[in-house]
C-alpha positions as CSV (number, residue, x, y, z in Angstrom):
1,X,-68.7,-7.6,33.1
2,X,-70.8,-4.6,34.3
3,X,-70.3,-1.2,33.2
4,X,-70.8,2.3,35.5
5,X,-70.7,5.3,33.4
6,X,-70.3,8.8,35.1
7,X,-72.6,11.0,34.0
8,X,-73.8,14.6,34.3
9,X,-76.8,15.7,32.5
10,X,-79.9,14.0,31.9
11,X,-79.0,13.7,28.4
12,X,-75.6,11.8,28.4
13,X,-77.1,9.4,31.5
14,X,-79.4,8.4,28.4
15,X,-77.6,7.6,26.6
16,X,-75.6,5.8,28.4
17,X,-78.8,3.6,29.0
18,X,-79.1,3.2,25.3
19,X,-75.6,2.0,25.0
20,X,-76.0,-0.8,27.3
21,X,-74.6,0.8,30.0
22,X,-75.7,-1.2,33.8
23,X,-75.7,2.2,36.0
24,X,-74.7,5.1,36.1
25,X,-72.8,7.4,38.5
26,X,-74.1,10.9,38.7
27,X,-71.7,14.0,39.2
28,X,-71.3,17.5,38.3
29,X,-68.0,19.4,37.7
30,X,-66.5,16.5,35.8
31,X,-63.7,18.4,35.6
32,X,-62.5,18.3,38.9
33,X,-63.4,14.8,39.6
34,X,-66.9,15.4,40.4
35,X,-68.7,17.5,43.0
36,X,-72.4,17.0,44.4
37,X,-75.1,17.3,41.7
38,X,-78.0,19.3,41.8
39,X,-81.2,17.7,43.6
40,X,-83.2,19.1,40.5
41,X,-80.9,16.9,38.1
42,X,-81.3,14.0,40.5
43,X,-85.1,14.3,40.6
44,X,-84.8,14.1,36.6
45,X,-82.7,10.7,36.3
46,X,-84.9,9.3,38.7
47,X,-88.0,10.2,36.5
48,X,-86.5,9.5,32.9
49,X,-84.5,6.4,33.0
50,X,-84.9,2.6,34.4
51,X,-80.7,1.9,35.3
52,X,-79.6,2.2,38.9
53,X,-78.3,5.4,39.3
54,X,-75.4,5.9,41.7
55,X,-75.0,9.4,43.1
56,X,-71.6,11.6,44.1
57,X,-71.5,13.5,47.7
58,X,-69.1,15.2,47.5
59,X,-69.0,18.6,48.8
60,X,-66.0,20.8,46.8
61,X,-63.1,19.7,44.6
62,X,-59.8,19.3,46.2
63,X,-58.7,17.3,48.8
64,X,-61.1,14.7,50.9
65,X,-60.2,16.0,54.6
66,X,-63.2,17.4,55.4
67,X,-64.6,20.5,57.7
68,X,-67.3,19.7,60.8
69,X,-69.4,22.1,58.4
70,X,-68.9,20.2,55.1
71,X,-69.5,16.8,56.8
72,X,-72.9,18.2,58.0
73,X,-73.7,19.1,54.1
74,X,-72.7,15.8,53.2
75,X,-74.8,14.1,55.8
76,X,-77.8,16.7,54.5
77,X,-77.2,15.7,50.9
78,X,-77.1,12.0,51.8
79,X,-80.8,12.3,53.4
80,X,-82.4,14.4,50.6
81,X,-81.0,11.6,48.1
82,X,-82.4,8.7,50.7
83,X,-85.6,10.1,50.0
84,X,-85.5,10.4,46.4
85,X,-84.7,6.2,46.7
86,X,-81.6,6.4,44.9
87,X,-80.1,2.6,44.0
88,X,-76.4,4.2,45.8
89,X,-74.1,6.8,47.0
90,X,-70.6,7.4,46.6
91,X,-68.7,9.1,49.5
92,X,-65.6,9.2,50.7
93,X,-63.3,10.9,53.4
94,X,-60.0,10.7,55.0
95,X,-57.9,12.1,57.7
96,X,-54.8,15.1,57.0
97,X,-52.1,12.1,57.6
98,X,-53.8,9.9,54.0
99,X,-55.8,7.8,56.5
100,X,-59.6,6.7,56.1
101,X,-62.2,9.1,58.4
102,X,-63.2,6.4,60.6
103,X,-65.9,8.4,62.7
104,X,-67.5,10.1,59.6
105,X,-68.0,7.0,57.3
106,X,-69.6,4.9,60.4
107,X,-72.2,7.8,60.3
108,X,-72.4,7.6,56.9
109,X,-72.9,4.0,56.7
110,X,-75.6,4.4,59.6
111,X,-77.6,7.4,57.4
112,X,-77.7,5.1,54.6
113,X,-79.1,2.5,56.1
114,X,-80.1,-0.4,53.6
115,X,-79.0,1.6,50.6
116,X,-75.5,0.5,49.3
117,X,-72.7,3.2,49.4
118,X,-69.3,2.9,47.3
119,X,-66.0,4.8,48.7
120,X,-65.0,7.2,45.8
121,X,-61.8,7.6,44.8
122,X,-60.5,9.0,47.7
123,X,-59.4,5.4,48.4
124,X,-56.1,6.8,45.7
125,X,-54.9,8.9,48.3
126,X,-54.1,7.2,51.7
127,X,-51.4,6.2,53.1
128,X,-51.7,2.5,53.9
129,X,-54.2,0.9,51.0
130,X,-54.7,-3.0,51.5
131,X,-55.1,-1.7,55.5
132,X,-58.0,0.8,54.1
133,X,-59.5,-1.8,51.8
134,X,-59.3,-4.1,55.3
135,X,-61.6,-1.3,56.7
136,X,-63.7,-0.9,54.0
137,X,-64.6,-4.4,54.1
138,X,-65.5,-4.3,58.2
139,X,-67.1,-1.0,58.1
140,X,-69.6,-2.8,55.6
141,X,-69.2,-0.7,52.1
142,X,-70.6,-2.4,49.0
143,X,-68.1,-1.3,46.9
144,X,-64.3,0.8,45.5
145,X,-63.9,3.2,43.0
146,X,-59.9,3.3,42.2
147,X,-57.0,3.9,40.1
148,X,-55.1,1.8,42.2
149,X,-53.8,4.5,43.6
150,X,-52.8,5.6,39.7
151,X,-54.4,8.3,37.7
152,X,-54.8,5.8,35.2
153,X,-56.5,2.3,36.6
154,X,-54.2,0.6,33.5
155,X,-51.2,1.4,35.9
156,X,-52.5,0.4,39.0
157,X,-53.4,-2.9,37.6
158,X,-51.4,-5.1,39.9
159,X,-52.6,-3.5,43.1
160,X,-56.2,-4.0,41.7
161,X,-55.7,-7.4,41.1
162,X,-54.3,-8.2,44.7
163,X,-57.8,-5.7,46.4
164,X,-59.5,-7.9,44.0
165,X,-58.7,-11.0,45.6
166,X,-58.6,-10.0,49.1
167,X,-62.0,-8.3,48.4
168,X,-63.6,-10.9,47.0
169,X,-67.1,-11.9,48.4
170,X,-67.2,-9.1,50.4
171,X,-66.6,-5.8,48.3
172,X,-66.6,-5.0,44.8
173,X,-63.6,-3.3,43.5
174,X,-64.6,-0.9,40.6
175,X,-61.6,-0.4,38.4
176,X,-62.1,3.0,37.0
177,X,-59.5,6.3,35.7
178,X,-58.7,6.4,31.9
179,X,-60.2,3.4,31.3
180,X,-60.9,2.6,27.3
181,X,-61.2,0.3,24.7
182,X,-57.6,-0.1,24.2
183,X,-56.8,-1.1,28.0
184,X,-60.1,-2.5,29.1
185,X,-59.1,-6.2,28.1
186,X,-56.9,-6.8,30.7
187,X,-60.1,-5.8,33.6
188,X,-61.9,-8.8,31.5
189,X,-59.4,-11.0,31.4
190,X,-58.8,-10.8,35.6
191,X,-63.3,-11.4,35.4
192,X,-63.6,-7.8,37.7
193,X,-67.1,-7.7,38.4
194,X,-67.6,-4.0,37.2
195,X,-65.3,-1.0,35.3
196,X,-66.1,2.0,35.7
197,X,-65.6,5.1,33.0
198,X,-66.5,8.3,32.4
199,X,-66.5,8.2,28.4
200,X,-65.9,11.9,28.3
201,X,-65.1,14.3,26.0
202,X,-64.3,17.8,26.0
203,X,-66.6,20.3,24.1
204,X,-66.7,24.0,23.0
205,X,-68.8,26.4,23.9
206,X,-70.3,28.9,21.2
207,X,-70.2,32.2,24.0
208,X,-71.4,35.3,21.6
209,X,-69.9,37.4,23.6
210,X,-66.1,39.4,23.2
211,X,-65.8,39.6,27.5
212,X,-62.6,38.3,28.5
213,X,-63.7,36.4,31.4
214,X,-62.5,33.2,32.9
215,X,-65.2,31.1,34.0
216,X,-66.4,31.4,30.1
217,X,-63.0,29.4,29.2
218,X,-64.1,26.4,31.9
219,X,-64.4,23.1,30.6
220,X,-67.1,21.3,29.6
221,X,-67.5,18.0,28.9
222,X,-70.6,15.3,26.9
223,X,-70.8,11.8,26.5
224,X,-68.4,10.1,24.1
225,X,-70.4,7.5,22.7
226,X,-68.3,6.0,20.3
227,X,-65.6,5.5,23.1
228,X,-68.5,4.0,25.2
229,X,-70.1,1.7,22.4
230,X,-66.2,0.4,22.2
231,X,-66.0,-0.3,26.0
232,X,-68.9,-2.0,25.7
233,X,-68.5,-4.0,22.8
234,X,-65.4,-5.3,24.5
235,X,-66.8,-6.0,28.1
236,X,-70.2,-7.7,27.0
């Protein structure tokens, strides 16, 4: 089994090389599920490590019905990471009434040409799932990130398995949400091609400074390498 690891610094995507990780998935704003990351940090993983590296578009936190004004930033991201020869993107968008955004992604697909995109988890929020993972599959995505429509891929095991199998050949289904070394067996046992996991782990910030202000109190997360290193040693 292959292992994506989110990621967003420089730092934690190398170590997530050094723990055997086979790509990464590059964010920012873990905390919210991942936002667009800086060109700047892209340009550095590009430079500094040898693993494919997947990269998020994704325009804001929240919901995945998007504005005629955020798909055009998407669109812009997509080309300025097209040209930094990124091994992937991951996008996703859907329609007010939890159905996939049928126009959007066929322009998506056609930006990205040759380079492989994966629909996010975005996928956890429509409507009619095996229907969407039937589109998927036609509209020509490489690959699903998903919970199985859980927050926890653990719980949406048995949907997982039944996308698996109707997915099979055509579209890797990347079990990912919660995922660690004391749930990960099962995702062996049923021989998924990929889990995905963000090995996270929240951190504190030393502020020197007595202002009560809230985006000082903002998470922040790192890599948790020993929960990584037991993912691994499980899934290798």
């Amino acid at each position: 089994m292959k292992i994506e690891v989110c990621v967003a610094s420089l730092e934690a995507a190398t170590r997530a090389e050094q723990l055997k990780a086979d790509r990464v998935e590059l964010c920012s704003e873990m905390g919210v599920g991942g936002v667009t990351p800086s060109i700047g940090l892209v340009e550095q993983l590009v430079e500094e490590i040898q693993i494919p590296i997947h990269v998020l578009v994704r325009p804001r936190s929240g919901d995945f019905n998007y504005s005629a004004n955020e798909f055009s930033l998407i669109l812009k991201d997509m080309e300025r990471l097209i040209d930094l020869n990124v091994a992937g993107i991951v996008v996703g968008a859907t329609t007010s009434t939890g159905a996939l955004a049928l126009p959007e992604l066929k322009e998506m697909l056609a930006l990205a040409g040759k380079i492989p995109l994966t629909f996010h988890r975005a996928f956890d929020v429509v409507e009619k799932p095996l229907f969407a993972l039937e589109q998927l599959i036609d509209l020509g995505f490489a690959a699903l990130l998903t919970g199985g429509q859980c927050e926890r891929a653990s719980d949406g095991f048995s949907l997982l398995k039944q996308m698996k199998s109707i997915a099979a050949g055509s579209l890797d289904i990347l079990p990912g949400g919660g995922v660690h070394a004391s749930n990960c067996q099962m995702f062996v046992d049923e021989q998924f091609n990929w889990l995905h996991l963000s090995a996270k782990k929240e951190i504190s910030l030393e502020v020197q400074t007595d202002k009560n202000l809230s985006f000082l109190e903002q998470p922040q997360y790192e890599l948790d390498e020993e929960r990584l290193k037991a993912v691994v040693a499980l899934c290798k």
